[in-house]
C-alpha positions as CSV (number, residue, x, y, z in Angstrom):
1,X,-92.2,35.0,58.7
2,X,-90.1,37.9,57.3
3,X,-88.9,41.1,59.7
4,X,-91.1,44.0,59.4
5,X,-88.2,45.8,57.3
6,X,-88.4,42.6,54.5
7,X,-92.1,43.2,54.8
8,X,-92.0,47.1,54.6
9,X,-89.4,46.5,51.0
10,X,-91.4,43.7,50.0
11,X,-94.7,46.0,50.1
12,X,-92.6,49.1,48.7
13,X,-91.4,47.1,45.7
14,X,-94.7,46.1,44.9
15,X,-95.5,50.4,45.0
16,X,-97.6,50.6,48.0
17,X,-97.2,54.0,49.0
18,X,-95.9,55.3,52.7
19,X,-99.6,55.4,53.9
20,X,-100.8,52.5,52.0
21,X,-98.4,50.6,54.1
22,X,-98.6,52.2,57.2
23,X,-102.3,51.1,56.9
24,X,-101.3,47.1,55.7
25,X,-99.0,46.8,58.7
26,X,-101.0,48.8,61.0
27,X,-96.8,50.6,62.5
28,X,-96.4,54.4,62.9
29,X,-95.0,56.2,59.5
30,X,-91.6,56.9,61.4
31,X,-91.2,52.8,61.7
32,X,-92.1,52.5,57.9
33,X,-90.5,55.4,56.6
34,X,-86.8,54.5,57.9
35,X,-87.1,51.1,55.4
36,X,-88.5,52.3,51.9
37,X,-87.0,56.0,52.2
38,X,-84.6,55.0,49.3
39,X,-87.1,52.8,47.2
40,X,-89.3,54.9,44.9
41,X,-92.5,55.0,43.9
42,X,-92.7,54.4,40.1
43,X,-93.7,57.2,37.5
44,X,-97.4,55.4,37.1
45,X,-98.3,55.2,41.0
46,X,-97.4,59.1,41.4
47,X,-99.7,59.7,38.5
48,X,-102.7,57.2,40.9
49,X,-101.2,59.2,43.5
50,X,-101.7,62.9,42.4
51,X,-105.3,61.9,40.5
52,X,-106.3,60.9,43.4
53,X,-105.7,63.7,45.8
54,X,-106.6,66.0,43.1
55,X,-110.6,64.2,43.3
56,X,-110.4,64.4,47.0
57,X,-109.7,68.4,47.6
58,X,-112.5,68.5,45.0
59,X,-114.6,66.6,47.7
60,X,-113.0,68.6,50.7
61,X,-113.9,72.3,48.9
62,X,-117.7,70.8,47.8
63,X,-118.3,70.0,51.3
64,X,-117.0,73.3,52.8
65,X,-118.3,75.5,49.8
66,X,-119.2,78.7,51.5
67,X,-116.7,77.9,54.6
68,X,-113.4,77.0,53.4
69,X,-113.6,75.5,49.9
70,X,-109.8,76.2,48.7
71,X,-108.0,73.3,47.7
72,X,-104.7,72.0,48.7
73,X,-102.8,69.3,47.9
74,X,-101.9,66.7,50.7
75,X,-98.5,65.0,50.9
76,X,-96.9,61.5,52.3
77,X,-94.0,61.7,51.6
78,X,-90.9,64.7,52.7
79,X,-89.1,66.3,50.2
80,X,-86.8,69.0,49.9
81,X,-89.6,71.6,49.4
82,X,-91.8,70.3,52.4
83,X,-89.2,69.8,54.8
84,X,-88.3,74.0,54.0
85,X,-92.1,75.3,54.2
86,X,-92.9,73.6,57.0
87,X,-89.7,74.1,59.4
88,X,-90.1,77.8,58.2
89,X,-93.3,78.2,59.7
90,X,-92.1,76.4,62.5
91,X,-89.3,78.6,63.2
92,X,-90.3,82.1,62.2
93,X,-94.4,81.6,61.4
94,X,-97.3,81.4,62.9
95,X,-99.7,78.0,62.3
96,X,-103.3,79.2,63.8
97,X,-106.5,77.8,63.7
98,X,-107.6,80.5,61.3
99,X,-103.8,80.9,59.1
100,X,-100.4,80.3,57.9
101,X,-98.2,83.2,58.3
102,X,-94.9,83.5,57.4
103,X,-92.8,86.4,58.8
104,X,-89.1,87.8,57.8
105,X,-86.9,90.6,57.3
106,X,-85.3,89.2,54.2
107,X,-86.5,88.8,50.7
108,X,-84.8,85.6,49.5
109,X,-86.8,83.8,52.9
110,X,-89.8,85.3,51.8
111,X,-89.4,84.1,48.2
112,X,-88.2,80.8,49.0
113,X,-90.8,80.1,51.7
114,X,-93.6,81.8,48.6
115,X,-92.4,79.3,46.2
116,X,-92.9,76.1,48.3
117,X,-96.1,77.1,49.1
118,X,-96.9,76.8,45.8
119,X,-96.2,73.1,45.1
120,X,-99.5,72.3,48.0
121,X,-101.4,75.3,47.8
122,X,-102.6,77.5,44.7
123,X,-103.8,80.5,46.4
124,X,-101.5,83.8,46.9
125,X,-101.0,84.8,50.1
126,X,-102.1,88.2,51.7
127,X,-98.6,90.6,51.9
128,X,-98.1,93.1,54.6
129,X,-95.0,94.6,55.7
130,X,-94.1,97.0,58.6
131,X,-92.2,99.8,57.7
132,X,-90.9,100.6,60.8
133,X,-89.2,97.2,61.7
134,X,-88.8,96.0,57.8
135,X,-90.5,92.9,58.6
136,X,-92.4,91.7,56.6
137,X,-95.2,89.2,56.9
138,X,-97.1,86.7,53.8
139,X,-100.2,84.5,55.5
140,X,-102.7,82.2,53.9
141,X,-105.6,82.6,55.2
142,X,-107.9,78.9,55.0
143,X,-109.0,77.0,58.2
144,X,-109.0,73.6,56.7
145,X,-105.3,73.8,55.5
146,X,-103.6,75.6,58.7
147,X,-105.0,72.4,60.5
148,X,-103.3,70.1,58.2
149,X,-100.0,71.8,58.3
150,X,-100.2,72.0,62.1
151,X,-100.7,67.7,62.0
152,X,-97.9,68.2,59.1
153,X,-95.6,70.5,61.6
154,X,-96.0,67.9,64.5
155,X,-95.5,65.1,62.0
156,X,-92.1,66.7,60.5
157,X,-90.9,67.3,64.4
158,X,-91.3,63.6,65.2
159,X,-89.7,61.8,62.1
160,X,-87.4,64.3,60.8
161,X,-84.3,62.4,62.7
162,X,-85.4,59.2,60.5
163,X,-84.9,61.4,57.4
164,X,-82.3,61.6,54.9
165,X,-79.3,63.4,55.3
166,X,-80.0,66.2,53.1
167,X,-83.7,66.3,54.5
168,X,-82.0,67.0,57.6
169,X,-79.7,69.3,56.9
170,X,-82.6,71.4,55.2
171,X,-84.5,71.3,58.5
172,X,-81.3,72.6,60.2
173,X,-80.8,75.4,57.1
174,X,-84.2,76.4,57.8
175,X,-83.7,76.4,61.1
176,X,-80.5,78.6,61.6
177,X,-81.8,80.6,58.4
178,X,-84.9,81.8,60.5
179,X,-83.4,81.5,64.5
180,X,-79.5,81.6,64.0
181,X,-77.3,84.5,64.0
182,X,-72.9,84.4,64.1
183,X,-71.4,86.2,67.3
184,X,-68.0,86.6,65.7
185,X,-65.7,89.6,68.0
186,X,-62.8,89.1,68.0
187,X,-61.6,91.6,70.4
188,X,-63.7,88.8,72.9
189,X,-62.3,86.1,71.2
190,X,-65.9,84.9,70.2
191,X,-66.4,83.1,67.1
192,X,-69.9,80.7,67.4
193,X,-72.9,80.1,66.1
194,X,-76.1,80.6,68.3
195,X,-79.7,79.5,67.5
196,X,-82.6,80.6,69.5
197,X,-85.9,78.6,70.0
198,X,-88.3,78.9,73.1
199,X,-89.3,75.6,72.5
200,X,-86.3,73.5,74.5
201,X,-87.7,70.1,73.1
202,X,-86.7,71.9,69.4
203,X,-83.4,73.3,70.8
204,X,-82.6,69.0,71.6
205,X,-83.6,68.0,67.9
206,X,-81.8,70.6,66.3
207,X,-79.0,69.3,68.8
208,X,-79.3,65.7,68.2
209,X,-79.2,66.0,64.0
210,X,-76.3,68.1,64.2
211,X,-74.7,65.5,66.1
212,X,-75.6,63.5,62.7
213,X,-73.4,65.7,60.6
214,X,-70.5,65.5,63.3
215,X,-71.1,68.8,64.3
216,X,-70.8,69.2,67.9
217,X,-73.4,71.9,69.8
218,X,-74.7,72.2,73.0
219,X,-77.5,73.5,74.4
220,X,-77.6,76.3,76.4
221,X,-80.4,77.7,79.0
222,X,-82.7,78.9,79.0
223,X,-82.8,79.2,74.9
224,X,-80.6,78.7,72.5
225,X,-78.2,76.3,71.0
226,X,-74.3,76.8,70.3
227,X,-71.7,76.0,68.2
228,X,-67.9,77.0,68.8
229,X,-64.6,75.4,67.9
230,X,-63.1,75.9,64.4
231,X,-63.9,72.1,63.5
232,X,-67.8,72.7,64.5
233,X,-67.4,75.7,62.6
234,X,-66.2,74.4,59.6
235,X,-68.3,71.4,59.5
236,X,-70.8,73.7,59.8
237,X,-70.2,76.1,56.6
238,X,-69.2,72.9,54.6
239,X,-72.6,70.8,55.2
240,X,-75.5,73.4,55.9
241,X,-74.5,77.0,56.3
242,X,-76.4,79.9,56.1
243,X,-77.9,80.6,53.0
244,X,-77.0,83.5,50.5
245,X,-78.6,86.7,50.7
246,X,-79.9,85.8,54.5
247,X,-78.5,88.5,56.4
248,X,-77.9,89.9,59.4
249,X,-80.0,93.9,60.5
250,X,-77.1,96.2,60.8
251,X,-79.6,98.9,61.3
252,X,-80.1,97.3,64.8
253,X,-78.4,100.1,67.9
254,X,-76.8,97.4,69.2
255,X,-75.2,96.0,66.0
256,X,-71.5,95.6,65.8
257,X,-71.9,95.8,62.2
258,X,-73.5,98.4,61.3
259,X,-74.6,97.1,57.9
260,X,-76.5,94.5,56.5
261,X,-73.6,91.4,55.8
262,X,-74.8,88.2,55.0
263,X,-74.4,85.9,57.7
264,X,-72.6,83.0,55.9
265,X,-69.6,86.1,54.9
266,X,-69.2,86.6,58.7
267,X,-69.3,83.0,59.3
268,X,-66.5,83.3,56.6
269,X,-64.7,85.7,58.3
270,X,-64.7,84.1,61.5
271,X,-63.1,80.9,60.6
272,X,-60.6,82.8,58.6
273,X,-59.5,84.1,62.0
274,X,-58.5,81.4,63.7
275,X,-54.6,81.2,64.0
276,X,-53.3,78.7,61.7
277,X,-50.2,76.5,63.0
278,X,-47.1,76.5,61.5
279,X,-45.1,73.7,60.5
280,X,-43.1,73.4,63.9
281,X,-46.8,73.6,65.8
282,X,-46.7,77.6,66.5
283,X,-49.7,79.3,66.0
284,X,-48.4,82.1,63.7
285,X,-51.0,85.6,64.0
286,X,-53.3,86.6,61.3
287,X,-55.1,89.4,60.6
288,X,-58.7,90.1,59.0
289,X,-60.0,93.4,57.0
């Protein structure tokens, strides 16, 4: 008998979908997902595919007319786009029973976090913002769909180190985007990156796929993780970084800054700093406006 991965391609190149299979071979999504990940679906099964959940939210909002009866469209397989909504409201959202709530100081998050939405759910969300922190907050408001993004969210937390490369290093953009921040003083001689998660099973996974890009981190009690070396640093800017426009409040008393720079220009700044070696192995001095 072929290996479950012969079976799993075999099954894939016939275009069973992720959860068609999973339901053939009766294995976890994780175990399937690892062998077809690079073996589309073709153009005709997408179009089954999309028909098909488009006639079942029909079902779902004629059942819960009067409840809940907003439609949304379901999803087996990660992309780009999924991977981003759902680690965002993982990191700085809420998932209730009730809602979806996304909150953030900056505008590009907001946007980004808006316009993902949108590929699974049609509805606009309800806007507030507080004008005395600049927060500002966008929720969704349907009981049926915060339940399947919170089996979505616990999904993406278990297979997410099976993914991709770049669906991992979205998870860990989204992740620094919402919980990082760059401690660069160099009067301290501090250049790292921190993250901060309450969650210390999250702080391990966000350790465990850097280690996939050859960054180096470690965690560090009771909540956050770290980054620190110019190599980890580096690696760091070159494969994920922070995004542009994310930045950091300078408004904030304790802020070294006092302005708003974005955090991948002090990330910049901070590996500029390091003292380069000369040719005869001296570190020669070097000095940052």
């Amino acid at each position: 008998m072929n290996s479950f991965k012969q079976w799993c391609v075999e099954l894939r190149k016939q275009d069973y979908s992720l959860g068609e299979i999973v339901k053939i071979t009766k294995r976890p999504k994780s175990s399937v997902y690892v062998h077809i990940q690079n073996l589309p679906l073709s153009p005709r099964k997408w179009q089954q595919i999309r028909a098909a959940h488009g006639a079942r939210a029909l079902q779902i909002a004629a059942r819960r007319r009067g409840k809940s009866a907003k439609s949304y469209r379901v999803f087996d397989e990660w992309t780009i786009d999924t991977v981003c909504l759902i680690a965002h409201l993982l990191f700085d959202g809420e998932i209730k029973r009730t809602h979806c709530t996304y909150h953030n100081r900056s505008d590009t998050l907001l946007y980004r976090v808006g316009q993902c939405m949108k590929q699974i759910y049609d509805p606009d969300p309800k806007r507030y913002r507080n004008a005395s922190t600049g927060v500002s907050r966008i929720c969704y408001f349907n009981v049926a769909f915060a339940a399947y993004i919170k089996d979505k969210a616990n999904e993406l937390l278990t297979t997410v180190p099976s993914f991709p490369k770049e669906l991992k290093i979205q998870f860990l953009r989204s992740f620094f985007d919402d919980e990082g921040c760059m401690d660069y003083r160099l009067d301290r001689n501090l250049r790292r990156i921190r993250g901060y998660q309450k969650n210390v099973k999250i702080l391990g996974l966000v350790q465990t796929l850097l280690k996939d890009v050859d960054i180096e981190a470690r965690v560090q009690m009771p909540n956050e993780v770290v980054i620190i070396g110019k190599k980890n640093l580096t690696r760091f800017q070159e494969e994920i970084g922070f995004s542009p426009g994310v930045c950091i409040n300078g408004n904030r008393s304790n802020s070294i800054w006092k302005k708003p720079l974005e955090k991948r220009e002090i990330l910049r700044r901070a590996i500029a700093s390091f003292r380069p070696v000369g040719s005869n192995g001296v570190h020669r001095g070097v000095r940052i406006r």
